[in-house]
N, C-alpha and C positions, 0 to 999 in steps of 0.2 A: 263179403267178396262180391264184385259186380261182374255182372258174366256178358258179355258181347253189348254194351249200352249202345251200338250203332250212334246214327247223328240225332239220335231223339234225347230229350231233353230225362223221359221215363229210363229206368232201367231197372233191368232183370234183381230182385234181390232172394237169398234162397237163406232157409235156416236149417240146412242139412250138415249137419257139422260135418261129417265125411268129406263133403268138397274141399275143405282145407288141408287138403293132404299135400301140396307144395305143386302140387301138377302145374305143369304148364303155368309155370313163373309166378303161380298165387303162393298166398300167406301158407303156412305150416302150424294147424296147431299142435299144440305139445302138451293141450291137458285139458279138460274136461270138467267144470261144475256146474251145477244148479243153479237155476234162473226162470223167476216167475214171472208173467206179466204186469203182477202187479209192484215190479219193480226190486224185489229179492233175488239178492245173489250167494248161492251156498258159500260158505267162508272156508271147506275143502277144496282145491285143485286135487281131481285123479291124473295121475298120469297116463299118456294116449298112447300108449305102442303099436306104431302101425304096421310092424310086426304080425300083429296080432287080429289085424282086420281084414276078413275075407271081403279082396274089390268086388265079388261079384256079390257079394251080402254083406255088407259095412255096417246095415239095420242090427244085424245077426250078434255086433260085438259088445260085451257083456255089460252093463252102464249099471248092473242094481243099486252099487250105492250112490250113485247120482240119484237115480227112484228113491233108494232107501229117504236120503236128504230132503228131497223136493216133497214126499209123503207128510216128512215131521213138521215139514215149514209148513202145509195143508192142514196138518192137526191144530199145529199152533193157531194158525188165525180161525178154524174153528171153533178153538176151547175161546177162545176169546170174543167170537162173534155173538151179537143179540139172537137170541133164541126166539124161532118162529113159536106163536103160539098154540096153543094145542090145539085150538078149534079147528084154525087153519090146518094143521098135520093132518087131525081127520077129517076135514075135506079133502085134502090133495088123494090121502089113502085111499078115501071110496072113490074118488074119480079114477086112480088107476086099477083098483078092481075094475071098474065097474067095464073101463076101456079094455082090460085082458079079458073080460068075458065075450065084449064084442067082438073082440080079434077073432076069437075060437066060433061065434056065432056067427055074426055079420062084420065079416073084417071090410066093405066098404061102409059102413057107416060107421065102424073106428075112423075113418078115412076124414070121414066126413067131420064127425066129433072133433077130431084133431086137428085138423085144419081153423076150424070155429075158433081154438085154445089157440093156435101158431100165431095170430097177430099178439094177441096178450103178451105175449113170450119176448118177442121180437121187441118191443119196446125199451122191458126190462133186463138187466144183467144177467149175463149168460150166468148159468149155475155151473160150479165147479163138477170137473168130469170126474166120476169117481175112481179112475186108476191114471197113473201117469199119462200123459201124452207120449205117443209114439216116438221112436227116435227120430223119425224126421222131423219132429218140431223143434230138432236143436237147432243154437242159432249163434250166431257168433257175435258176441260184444266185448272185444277189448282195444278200446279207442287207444292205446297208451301202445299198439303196438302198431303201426301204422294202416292198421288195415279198416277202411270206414264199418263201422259198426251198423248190424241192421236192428230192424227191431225188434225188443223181448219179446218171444214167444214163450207160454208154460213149457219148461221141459229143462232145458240145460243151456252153457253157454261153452265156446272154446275158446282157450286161451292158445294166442298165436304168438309163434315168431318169428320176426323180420327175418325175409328169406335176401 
């Protein structure tokens, strides 16, 4: 959904699946699946009862088995990803001891430590978050319903219909 693009070329894009609730002349979704960025679409549609969604907390309404989905899809490409090797594991482990001792000792020179590590990071691919993304990272991709698609975010996708 595009929200006020005024005369600029940029526009607003949002992957709040709640805005799709038909307001003010936009799309309506009507069901809710899983959707990675790495281009995985859960192959469940839940159904969206908006019924059943408090406007003033839309975050609030109940998505587990979208989570439950998007978890298994996270497992799978773990079980099947190349395995760091150990030496590396415990490096990585002593350096995060080593940073939770500084926090409780000298938590500015955790500061500092961590910072030195943030370019390294920044490079490389973000590492997968270890729980869902929040409901605000859903996002709506169903091109086949007239509404332009934005882009996969981890989390879910809504399926819309032409209002």
């Amino acid at each position: 959904m595009l929200l006020d693009g005024g005369s600029g070329a940029n526009f607003h894009e949002s992957n709040d699946w709640w805005i799709y609730s038909g307001e003010l002349r936009g799309p309506r979704a009507t069901s809710l699946r899983g959707a990675c960025s790495c281009g995985w679409r859960g192959e469940t549609s839940y159904p969206l009862s908006w019924e059943d969604v408090d406007r003033n907390a839309p975050h609030l309404y109940d998505t587990r088995q979208i989570q439950d989905d998007w978890a298994r899809h996270i497992d799978d490409v773990e079980a099947r990803a190349v395995p760091v090797p150990d030496v590396l594991v415990a490096l990585l482990d002593q350096v995060e001891q080593e940073l939770d001792r500084l926090i409780g000792d000298a938590p500015l020179a955790a500061l500092r430590a961590i910072s030195r590590l943030e370019p390294e990071f920044q490079t490389s691919r973000r590492p997968r978050p270890r729980t869902p993304p929040p409901a605000s990272a859903m996002t709506c991709s169903a091109p086949d319903s007239g509404c332009p698609s934005t882009k996969a975010a981890d989390a879910y996708s809504a399926t819309l219909c032409a209002r």
